[in-house]
Biopython code that builds the backbone (N, CA, C, O; Angstrom):
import numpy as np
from Bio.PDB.StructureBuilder import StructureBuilder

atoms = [
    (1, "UNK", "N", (-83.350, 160.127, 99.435)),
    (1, "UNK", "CA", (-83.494, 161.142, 100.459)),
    (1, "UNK", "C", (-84.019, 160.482, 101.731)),
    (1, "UNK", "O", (-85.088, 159.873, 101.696)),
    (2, "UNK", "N", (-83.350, 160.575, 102.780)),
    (2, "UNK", "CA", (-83.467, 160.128, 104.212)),
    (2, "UNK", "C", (-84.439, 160.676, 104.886)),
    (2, "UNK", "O", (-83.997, 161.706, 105.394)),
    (3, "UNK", "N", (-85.850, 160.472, 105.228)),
    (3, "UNK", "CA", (-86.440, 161.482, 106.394)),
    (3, "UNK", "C", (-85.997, 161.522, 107.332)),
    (3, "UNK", "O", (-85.388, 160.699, 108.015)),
    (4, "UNK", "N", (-86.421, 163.052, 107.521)),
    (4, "UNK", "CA", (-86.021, 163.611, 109.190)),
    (4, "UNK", "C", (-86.646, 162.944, 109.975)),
    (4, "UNK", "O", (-87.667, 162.283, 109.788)),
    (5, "UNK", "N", (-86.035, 163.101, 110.906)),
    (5, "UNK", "CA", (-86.417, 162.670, 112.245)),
    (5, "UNK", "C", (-87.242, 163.409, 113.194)),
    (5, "UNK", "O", (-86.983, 164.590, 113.427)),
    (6, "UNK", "N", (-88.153, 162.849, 113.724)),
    (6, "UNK", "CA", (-88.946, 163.431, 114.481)),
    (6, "UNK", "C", (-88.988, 162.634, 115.529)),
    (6, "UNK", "O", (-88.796, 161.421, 115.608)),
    (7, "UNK", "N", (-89.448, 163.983, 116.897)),
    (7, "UNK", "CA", (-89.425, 163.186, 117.867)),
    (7, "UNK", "C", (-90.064, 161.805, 118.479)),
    (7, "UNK", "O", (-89.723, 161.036, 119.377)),
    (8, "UNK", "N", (-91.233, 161.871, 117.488)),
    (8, "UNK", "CA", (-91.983, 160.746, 117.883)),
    (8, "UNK", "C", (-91.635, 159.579, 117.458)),
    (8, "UNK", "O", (-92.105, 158.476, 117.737)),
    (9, "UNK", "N", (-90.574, 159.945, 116.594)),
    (9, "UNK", "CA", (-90.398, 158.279, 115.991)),
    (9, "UNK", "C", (-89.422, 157.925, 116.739)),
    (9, "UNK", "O", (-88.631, 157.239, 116.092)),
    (10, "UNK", "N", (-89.098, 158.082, 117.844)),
    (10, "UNK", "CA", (-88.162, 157.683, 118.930)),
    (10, "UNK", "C", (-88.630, 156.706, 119.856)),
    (10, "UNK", "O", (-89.833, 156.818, 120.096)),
    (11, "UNK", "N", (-88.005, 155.726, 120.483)),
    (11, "UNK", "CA", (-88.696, 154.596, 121.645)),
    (11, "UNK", "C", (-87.681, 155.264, 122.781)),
    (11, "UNK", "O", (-86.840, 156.138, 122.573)),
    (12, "UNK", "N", (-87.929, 154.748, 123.772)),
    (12, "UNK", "CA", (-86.952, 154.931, 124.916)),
    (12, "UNK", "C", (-86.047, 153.517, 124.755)),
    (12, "UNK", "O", (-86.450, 152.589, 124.053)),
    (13, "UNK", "N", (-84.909, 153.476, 125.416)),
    (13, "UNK", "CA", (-84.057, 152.151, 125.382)),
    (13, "UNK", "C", (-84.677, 151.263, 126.114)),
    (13, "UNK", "O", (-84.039, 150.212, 126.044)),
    (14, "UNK", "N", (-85.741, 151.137, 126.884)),
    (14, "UNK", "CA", (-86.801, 149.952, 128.036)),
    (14, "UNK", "C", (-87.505, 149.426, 126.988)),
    (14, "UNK", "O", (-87.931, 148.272, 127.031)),
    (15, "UNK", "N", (-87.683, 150.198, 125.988)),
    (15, "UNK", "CA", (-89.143, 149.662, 125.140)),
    (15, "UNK", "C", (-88.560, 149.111, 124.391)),
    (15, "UNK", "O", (-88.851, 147.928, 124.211)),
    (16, "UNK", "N", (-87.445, 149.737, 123.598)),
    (16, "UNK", "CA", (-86.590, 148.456, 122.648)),
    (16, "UNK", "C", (-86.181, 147.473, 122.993)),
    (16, "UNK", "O", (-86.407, 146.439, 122.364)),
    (17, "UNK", "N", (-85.440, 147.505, 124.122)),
    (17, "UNK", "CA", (-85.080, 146.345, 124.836)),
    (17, "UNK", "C", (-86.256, 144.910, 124.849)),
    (17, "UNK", "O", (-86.144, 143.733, 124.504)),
    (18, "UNK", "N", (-87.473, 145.805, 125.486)),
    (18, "UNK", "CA", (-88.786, 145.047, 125.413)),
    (18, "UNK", "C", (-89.151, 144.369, 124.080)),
    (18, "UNK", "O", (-89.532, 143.199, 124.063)),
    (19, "UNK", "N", (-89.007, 145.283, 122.706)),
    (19, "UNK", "CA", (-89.135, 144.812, 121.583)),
    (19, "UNK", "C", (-88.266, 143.748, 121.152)),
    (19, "UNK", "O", (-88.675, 142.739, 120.576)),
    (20, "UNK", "N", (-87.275, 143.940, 121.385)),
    (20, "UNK", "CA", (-86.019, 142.922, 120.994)),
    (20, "UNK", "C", (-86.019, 141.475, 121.715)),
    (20, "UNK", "O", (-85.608, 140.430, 121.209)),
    (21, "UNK", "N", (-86.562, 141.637, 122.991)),
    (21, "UNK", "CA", (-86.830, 140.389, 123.994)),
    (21, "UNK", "C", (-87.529, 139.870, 123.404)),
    (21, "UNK", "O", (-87.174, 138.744, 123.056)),
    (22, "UNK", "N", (-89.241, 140.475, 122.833)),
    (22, "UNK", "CA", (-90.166, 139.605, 122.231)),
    (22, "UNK", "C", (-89.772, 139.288, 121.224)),
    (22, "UNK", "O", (-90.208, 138.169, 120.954)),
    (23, "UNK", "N", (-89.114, 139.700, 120.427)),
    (23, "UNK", "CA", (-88.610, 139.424, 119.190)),
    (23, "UNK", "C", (-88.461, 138.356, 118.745)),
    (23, "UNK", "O", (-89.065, 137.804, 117.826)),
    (24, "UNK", "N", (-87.024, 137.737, 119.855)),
    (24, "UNK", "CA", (-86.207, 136.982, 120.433)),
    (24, "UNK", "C", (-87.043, 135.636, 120.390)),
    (24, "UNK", "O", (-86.948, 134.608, 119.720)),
    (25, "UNK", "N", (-87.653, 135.946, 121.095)),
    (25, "UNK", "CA", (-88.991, 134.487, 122.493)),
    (25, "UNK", "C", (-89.522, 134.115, 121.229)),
    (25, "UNK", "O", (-89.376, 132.893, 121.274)),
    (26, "UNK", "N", (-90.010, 134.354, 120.200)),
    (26, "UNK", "CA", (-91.211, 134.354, 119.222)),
    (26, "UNK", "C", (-90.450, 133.569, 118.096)),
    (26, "UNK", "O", (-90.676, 132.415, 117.732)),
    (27, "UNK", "N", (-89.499, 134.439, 117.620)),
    (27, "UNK", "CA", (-88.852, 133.778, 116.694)),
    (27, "UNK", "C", (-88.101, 132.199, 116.234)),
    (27, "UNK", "O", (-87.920, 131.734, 115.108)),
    (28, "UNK", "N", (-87.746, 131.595, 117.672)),
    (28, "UNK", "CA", (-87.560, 130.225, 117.263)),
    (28, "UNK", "C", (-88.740, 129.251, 117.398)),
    (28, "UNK", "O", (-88.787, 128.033, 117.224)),
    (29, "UNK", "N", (-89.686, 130.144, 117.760)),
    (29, "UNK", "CA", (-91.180, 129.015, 117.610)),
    (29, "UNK", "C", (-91.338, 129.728, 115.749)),
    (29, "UNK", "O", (-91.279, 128.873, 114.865)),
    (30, "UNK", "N", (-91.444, 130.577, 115.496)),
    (30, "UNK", "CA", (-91.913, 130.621, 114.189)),
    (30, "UNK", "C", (-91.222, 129.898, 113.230)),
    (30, "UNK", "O", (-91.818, 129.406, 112.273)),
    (31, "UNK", "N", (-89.717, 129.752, 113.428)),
    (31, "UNK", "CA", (-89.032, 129.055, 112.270)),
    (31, "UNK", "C", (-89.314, 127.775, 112.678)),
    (31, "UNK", "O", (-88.808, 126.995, 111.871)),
    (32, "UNK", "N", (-89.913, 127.177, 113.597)),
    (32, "UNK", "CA", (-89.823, 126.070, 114.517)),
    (32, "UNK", "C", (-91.189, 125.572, 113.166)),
    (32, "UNK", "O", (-91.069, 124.577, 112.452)),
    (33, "UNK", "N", (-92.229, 126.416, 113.119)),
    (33, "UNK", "CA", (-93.457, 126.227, 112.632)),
    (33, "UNK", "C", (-93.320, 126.308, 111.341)),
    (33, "UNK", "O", (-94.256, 125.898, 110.655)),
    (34, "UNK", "N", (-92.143, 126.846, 110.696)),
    (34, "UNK", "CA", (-92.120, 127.223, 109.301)),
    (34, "UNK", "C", (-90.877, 125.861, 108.634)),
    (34, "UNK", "O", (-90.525, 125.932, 107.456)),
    (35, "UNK", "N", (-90.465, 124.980, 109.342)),
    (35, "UNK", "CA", (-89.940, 124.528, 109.045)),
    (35, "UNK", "C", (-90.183, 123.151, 108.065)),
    (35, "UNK", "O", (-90.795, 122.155, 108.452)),
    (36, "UNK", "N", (-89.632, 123.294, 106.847)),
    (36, "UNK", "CA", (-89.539, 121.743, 105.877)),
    (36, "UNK", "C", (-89.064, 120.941, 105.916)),
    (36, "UNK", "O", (-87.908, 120.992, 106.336)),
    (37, "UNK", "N", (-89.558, 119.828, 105.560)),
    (37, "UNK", "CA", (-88.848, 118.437, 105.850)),
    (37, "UNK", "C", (-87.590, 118.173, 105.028)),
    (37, "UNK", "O", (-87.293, 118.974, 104.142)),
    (38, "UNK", "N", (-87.056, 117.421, 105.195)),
    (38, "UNK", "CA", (-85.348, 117.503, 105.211)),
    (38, "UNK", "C", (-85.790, 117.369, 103.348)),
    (38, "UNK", "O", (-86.915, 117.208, 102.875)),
    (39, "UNK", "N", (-84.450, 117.505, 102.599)),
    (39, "UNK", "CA", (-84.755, 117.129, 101.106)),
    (39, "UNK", "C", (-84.480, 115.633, 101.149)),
    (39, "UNK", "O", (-83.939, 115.200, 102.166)),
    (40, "UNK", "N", (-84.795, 114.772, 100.143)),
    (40, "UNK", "CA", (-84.792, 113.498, 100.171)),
    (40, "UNK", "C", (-83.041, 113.309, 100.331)),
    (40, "UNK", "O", (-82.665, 112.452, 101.130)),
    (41, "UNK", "N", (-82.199, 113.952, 99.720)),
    (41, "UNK", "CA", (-80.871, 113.257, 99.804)),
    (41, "UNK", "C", (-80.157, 113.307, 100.982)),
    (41, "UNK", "O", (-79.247, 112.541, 101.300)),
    (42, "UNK", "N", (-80.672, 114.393, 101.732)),
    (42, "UNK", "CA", (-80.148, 114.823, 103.063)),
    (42, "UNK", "C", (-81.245, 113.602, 104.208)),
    (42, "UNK", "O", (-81.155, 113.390, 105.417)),
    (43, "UNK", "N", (-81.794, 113.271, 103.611)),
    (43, "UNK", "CA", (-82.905, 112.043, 104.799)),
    (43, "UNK", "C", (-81.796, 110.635, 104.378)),
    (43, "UNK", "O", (-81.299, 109.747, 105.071)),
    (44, "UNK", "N", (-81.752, 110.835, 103.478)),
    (44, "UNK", "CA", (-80.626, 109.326, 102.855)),
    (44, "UNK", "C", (-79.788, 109.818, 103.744)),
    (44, "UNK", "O", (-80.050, 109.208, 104.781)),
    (45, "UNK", "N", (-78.768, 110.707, 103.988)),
    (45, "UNK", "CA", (-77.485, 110.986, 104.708)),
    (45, "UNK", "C", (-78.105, 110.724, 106.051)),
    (45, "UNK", "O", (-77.591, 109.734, 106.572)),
    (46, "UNK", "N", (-78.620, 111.033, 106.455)),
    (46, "UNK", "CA", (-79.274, 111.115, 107.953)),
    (46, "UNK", "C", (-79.697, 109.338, 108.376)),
    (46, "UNK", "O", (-79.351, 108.838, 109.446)),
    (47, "UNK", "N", (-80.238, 108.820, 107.646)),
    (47, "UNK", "CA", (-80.630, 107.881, 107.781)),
    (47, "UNK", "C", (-79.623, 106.559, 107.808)),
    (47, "UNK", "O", (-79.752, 105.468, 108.362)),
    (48, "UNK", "N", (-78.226, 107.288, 106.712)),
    (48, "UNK", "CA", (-76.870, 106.213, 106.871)),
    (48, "UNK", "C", (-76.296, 106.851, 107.749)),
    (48, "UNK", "O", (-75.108, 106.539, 107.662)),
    (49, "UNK", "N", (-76.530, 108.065, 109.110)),
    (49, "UNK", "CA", (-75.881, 107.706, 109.952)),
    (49, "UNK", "C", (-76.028, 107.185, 110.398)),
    (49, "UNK", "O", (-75.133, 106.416, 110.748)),
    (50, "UNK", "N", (-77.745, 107.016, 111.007)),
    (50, "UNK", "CA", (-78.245, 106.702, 112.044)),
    (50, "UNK", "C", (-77.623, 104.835, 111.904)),
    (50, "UNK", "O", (-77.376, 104.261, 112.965)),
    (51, "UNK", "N", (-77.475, 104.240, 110.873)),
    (51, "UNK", "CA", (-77.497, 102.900, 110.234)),
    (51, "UNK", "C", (-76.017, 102.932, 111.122)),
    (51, "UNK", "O", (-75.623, 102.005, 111.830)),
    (52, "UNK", "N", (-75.479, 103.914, 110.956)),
    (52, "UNK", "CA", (-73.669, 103.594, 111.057)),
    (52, "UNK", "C", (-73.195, 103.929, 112.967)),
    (52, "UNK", "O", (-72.113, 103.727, 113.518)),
    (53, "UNK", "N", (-74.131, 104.332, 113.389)),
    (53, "UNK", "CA", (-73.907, 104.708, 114.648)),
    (53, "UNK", "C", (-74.356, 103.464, 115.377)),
    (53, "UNK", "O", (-73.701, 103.123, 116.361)),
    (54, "UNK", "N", (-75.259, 102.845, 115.055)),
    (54, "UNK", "CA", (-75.820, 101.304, 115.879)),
    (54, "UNK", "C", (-74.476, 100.558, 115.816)),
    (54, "UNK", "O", (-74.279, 99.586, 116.545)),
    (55, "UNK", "N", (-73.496, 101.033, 114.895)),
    (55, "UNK", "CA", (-72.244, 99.929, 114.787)),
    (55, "UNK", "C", (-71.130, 100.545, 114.922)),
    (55, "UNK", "O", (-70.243, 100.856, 114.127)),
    (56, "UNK", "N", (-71.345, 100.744, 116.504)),
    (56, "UNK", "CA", (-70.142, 101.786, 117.030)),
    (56, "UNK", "C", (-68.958, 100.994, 117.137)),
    (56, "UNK", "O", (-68.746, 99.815, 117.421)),
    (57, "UNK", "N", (-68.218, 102.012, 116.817)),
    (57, "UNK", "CA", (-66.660, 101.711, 116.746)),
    (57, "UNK", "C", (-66.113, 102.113, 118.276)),
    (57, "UNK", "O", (-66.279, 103.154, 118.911)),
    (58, "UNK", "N", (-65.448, 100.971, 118.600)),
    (58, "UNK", "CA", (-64.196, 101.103, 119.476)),
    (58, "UNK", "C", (-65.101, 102.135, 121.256)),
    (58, "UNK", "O", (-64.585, 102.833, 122.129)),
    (59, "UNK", "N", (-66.776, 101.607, 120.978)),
    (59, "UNK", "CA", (-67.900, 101.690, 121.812)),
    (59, "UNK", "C", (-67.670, 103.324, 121.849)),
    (59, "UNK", "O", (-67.931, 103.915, 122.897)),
    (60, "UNK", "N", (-67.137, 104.116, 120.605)),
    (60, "UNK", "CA", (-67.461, 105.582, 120.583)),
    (60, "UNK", "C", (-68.708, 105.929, 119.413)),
    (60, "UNK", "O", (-68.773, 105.559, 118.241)),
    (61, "UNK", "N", (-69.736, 106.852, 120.275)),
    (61, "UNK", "CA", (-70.852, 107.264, 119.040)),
    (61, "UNK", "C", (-71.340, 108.256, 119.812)),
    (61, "UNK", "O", (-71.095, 108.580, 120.974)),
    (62, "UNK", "N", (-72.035, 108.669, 119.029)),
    (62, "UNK", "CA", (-72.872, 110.157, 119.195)),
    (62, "UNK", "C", (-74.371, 109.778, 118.235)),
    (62, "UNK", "O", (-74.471, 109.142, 117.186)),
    (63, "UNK", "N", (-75.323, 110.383, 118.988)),
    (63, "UNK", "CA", (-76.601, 109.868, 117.958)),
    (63, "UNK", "C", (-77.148, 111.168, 117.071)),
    (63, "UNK", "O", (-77.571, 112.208, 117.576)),
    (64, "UNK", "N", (-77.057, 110.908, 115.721)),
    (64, "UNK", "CA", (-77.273, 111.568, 114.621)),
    (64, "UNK", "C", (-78.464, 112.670, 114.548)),
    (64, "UNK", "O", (-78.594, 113.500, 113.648)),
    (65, "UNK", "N", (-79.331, 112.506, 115.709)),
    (65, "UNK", "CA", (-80.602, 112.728, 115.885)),
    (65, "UNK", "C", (-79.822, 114.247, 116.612)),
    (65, "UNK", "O", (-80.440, 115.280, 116.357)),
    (66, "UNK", "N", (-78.730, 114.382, 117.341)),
    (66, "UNK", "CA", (-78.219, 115.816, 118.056)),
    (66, "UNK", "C", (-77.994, 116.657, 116.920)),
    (66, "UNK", "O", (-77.984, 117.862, 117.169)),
    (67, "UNK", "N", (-77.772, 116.239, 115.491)),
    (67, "UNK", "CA", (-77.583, 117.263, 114.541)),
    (67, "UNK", "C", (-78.574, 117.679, 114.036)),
    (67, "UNK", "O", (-78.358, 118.466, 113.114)),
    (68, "UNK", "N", (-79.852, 117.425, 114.313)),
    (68, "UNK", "CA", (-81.270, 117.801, 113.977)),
    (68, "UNK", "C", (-81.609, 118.931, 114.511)),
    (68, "UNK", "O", (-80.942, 119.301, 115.477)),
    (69, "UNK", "N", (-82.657, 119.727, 114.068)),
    (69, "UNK", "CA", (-83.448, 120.886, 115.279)),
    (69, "UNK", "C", (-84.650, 120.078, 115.566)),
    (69, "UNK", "O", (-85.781, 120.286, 115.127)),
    (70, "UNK", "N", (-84.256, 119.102, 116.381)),
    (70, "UNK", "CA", (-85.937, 118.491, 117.135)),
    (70, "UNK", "C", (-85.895, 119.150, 118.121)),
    (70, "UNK", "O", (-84.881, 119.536, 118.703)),
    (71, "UNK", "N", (-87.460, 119.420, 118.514)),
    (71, "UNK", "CA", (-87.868, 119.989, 119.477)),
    (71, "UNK", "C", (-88.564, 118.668, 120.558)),
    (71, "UNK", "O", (-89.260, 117.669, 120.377)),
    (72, "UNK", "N", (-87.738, 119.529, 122.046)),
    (72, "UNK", "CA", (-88.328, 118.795, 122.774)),
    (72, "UNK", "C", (-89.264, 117.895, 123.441)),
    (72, "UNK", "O", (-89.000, 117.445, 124.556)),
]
sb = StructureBuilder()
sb.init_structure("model")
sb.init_model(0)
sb.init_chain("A")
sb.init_seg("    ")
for serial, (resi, resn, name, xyz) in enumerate(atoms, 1):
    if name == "N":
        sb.init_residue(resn, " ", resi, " ")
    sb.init_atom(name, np.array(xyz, "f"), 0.0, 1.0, " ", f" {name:<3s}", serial, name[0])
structure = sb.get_structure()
C-alpha cells in the first residue's frame, strides 16, 4: 500500500534542483574516499602496461596511468 500524498511532502523544483546539485558535488569526493586499492591481479595488469608503454611502438603510446581514477 502506497501512502498518500500530502502536501508537505512536496519540494518546489529550485530546491530539488538544489538537492540534486549537492548531491552531484559530494558524491565523487565520497567514492573518491571510499575507494580500494586495485586487487593484486589487476596491479600485475597495470603494472605490465606501464612496463610495455616505456617500449613504444612505432613512437605511439598512451600512459596507463589515464585508465586510473587518480585524482589530481
Amino acid at each position: 500500500m502506497e501512502p498518500t500524498s500530502r502536501a508537505s511532502d512536496h519540494i518546489d523544483r529550485l530546491t530539488a534542483q538544489s538537492i540534486c546539485d549537492e548531491v552531484g558535488n559530494r558524491l565523487p569526493e565520497d567514492l573518491f574516499l571510499e575507494a580500494s586499492p586495485l586487487p593484486p591481479y589487476l596491479e600485475r595488469l597495470v603494472n605490465e602496461l606501464r612496463k610495455q608503454e616505456r617500449v613504444q611502438i612505432d613512437g605511439v603510446g598512451a600512459p596507463a596511468d589515464r585508465f586510473l581514477h587518480a585524482r589530481p
